[in-house]
N, C-alpha and C positions, 0 to 999 in steps of 0.2 A: 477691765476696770471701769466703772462707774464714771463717768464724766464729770468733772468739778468744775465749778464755776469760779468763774476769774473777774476784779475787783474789776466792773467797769470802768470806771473814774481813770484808771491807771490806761485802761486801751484807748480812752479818749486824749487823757492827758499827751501818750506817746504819738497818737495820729496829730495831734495839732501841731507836735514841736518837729514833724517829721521835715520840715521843711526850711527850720532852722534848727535843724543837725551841726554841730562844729567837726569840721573834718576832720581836724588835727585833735582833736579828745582820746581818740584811738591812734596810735602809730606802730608800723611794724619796723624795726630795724635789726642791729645785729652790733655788738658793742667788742669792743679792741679790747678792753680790759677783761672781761668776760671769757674769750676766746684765748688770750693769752694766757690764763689762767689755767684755763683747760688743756692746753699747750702743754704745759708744767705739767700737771698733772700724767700725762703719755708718758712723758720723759721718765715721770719719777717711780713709773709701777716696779721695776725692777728693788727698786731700794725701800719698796715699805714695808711693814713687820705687822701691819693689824690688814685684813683682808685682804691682805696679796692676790690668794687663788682666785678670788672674785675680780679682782682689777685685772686679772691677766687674762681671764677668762672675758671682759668686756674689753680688751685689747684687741685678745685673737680675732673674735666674731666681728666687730665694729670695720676693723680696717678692711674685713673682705666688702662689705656695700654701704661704707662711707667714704665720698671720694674725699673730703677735706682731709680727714684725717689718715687716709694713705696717700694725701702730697703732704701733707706735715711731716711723715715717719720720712719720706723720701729726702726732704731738705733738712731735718731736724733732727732724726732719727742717729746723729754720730752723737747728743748732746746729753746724751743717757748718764754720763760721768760728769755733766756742769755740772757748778754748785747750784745752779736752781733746781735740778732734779734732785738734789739732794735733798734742798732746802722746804720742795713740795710733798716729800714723801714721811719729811719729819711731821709737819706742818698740820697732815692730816693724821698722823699715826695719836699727834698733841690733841689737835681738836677732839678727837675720839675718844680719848683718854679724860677731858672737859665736859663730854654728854653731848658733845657736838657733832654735826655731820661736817662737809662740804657745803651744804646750801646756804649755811651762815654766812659766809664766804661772796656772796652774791649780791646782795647789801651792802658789803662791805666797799665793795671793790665797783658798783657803781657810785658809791659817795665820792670816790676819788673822780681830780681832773681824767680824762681821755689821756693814755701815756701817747698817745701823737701829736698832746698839747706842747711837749715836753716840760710839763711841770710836773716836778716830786711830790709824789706824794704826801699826805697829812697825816700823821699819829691819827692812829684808830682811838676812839673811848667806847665804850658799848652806852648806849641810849636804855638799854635793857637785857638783863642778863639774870638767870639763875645764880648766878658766881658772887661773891661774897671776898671785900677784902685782899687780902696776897695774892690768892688763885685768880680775882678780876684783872687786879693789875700787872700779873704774871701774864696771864694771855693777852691784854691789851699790848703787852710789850711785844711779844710773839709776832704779832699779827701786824703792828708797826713796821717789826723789823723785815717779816716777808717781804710787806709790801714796796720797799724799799730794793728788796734783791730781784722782785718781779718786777718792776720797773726799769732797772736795771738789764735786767735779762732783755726785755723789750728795747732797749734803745743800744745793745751791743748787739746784739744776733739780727739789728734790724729788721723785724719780726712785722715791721710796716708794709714794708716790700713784699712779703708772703700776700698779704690781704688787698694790695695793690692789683698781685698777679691776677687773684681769683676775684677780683670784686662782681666777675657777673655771675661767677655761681653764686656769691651770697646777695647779687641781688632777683637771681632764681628762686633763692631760698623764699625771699622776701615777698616774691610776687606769687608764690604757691598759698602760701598764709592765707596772705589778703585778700585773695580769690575766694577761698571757702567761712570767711568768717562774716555772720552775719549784719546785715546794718543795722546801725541801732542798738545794738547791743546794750551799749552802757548808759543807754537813757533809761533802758527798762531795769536795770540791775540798780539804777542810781534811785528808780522811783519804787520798786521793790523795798529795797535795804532801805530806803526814807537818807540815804547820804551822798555826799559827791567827790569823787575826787578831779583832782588839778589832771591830768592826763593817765590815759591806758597805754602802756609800752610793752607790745610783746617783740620778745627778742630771740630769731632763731639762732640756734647756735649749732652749726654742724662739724662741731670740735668738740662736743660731750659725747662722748659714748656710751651708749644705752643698750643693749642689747633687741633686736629689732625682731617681735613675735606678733603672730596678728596685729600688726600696725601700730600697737603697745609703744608709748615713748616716754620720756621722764619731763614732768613741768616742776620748775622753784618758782615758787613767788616771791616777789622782797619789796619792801615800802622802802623810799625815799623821801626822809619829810624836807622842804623848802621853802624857810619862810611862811610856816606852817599852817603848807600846803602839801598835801600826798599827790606821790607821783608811784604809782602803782607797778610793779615790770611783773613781766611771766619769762620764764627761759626757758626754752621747749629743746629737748633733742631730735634729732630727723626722727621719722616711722615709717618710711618708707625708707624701703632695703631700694640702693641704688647700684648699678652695676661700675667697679672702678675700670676708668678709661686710662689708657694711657697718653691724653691728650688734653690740655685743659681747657678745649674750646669743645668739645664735642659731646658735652652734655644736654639735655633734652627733661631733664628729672633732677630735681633739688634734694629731695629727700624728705618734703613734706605735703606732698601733695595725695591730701586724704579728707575729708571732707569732716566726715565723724569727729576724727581725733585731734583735730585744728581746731573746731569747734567748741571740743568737751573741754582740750587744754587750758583755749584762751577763757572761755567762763569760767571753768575751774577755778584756775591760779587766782583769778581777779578778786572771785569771794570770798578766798582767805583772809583777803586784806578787812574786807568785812565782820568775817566770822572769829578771827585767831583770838584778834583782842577783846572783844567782846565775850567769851568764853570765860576767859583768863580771871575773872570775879566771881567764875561759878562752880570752882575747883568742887571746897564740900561739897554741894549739888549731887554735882556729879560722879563724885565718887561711892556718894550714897546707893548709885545703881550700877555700879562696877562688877557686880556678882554678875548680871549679863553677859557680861564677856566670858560664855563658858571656853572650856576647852577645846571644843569643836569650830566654836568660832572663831578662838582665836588661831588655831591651825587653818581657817579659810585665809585668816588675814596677813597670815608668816609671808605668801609671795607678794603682797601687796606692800609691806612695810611699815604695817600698822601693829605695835603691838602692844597697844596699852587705848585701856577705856576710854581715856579720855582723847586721844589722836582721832577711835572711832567716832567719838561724837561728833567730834569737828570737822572730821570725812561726811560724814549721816548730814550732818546742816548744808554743809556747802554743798554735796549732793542735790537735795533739795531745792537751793535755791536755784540752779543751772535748771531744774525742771519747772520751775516758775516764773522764770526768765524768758524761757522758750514758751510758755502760756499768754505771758504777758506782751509776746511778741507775736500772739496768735499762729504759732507755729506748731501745732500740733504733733505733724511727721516727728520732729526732733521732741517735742516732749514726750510723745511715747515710745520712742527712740530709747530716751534717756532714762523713763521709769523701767522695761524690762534691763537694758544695760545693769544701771546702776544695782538693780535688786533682788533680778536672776544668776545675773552674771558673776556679779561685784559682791554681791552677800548682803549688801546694806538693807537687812531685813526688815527695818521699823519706817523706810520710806514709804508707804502705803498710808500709813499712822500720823505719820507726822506731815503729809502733805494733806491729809483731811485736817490737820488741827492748824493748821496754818490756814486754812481758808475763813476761819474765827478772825487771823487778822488781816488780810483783804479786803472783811467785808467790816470792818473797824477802824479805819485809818484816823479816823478823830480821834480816839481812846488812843492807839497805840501809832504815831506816826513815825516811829521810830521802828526799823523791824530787833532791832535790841529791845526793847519795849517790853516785849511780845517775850521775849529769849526764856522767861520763866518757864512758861507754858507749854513750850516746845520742849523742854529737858522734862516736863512731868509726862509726859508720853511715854519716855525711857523707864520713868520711876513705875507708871500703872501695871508696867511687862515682870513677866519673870522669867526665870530658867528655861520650863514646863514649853513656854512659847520658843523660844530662840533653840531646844533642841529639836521640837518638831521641826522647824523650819528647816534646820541643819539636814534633818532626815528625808525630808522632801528635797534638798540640793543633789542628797547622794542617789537618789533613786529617778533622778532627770539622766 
């Protein structure tokens, strides 16, 4: 690929503030409510009626090289008949039944105090929802009342003392992270995007179970607004397969000590927070080139979880900006790292396309100081394409 040029202004702007960096913008931790959550969810595989075989199947595989969660089964593992496990296998059997995943859930449950504050919970409202009406306030009520049985759970099963025992594997976990993610980061994503938020929190959690393939892991993003200011989180599951010990000092490996996919996660997740909402205005747009999503591609995108036009888009952008970010951070190795990943590997075939027409605004920053600004231009990229194009490309994947 042809070398692009990169907004000077923006490499000068980040070497001058290199030295007044705020340490604490970026923080790596690991959250109680989070964890217990996922706690719940172990307990509850037995008892849910939508994805069963899939949860049991990320049960079996997880507990053989996640240590957390083969000492969870070990202390926890009688609690399969609580009513939390009951109460968590309804909970997501509901959300799914609502158009919802799990990762709602993440948002959710950081707005609440820390259950080792010991204070209860607050009634959930949704800030924004698809839902309308009976069905909004039917599941507000839902997700109230979990939250209240999850909290619960956490202050009778003492589920403090679990995270007490192991605090230095998770702050292993912690310190694997923070080894491989670059500095700087979110100066260049902040001067990138043209926006800023109040802190980055990525949070390992090695209580989600992901199924662990080529290093492959699961990141949710979720905004926290306060005092409205955004507080950005990523929840990453381990990728690296770890061997279970029978001893809880005798580890040497957290479970996320991978360089690549710490990297890709934490910029990832972040420019969701960028990208989500600012899309959400350009639905027609983009449905107008929805035909692109032929069949072929969408069969690339079935293991990925992507299966509607408009998710692609929003994969296709935040793509994007992780390789502009790493441009902008004069980081070459990883940006072309991340152009073949992303769009040999990954399918996101219009990255090529759209990181030449994003260099229009780069070298724009007056006209467009906003990288929303700009967000037109970038969706008529999708619109110039057609079928003819996305099935070649389809046909050069199969013949690598």
């Amino acid at each position: 690929m042809q070398k692009l040029p990169i907004l000077g202004i923006l490499i000068i702007f980040l070497s001058c503030q290199t030295e007044n960096i705020q340490p604490d913008k970026f923080i790596t931790d690991y959250n109680k409510n989070i964890e217990t959550y996922f706690l719940a969810e172990i307990l509850s595989i037995e008892h849910r009626e939508t994805n069963k075989q899939w949860e049991e199947y990320k049960l079996k595989t997880c507990k053989e090289y996640q240590p957390i969660v083969a000492k969870a089964l070990t202390d926890f593992g009688n609690l399969a008949e609580n009513k939390i496990a009951i109460e968590t296998a309804k909970l997501n059997d509901t959300l799914i039944s609502f158009g919802y995943g799990n990762d709602v859930m993440m948002g959710i449950l950081l707005e609440q105090p820390k259950f080792n504050f010991s204070k209860k919970p607050s009634d959930f409202k949704f800030s924004q929802t698809h839902l309308k009406g009976e069905q909004k306030k039917r599941l507000e009520q839902i997700i109230s009342n979990y939250l209240q049985s999850l909290y619960a759970f956490y202050q009778a099963e003492n589920i403090d003392d679990f995270f007490t025992r192991y605090a230095d594997f998770y702050k292993g976990a912690i310190n694997e992270v923070e080894s491989h993610i670059p500095k700087g980061f979110t100066d260049a994503m902040e001067a990138y995007y043209g926006e800023s938020r109040e802190k980055y929190i990525a949070l390992v959690s090695p209580m989600m179970i992901w199924p662990i393939e080529d290093n492959e892991g699961r990141g949710i993003g979720a905004t926290v607004v306060k005092e409205d200011k955004k507080i950005v989180y990523e929840i990453m599951s381990p990728y690296v397969q770890v061997p279970v010990k029978s001893t809880k000092k005798d580890f040497d490996q957290f479970g996320f000590d991978y360089q690549p996919r710490a990297t890709t996660l934490t910029v990832h997740e972040f420019g969701h927070s960028f990208v989500n909402s600012e899309v959400e205005s350009y639905q027609e747009q983009i449905e107008s080139s929805s035909y692109l999503f032929t069949e072929k591609l969408k069969k690339e995108m079935e293991s990925k979880g992507i299966q509607s036009w408009n998710v692609y888009v929003i994969e296709s952008l935040v793509r994007l900006g992780e390789i502009r970010v790493a441009e902008i951070q004069n980081d070459k190795e990883r940006a072309n790292y991340l152009r073949n990943y992303h769009t040999n590997q990954e399918h996101f075939i219009f990255l090529p396309q759209l990181e030449e027409k994003i260099i229009e605004f780069e070298n724009s920053r007056d006209k467009y100081p906003m990288w929303k600004d700009f967000l037109p231009e970038l969706l008529n990229v999708f619109e110039k394409n057609n079928t003819e194009f996305v099935n070649k490309k389809m046909l050069e994947k199969t013949k690598v």
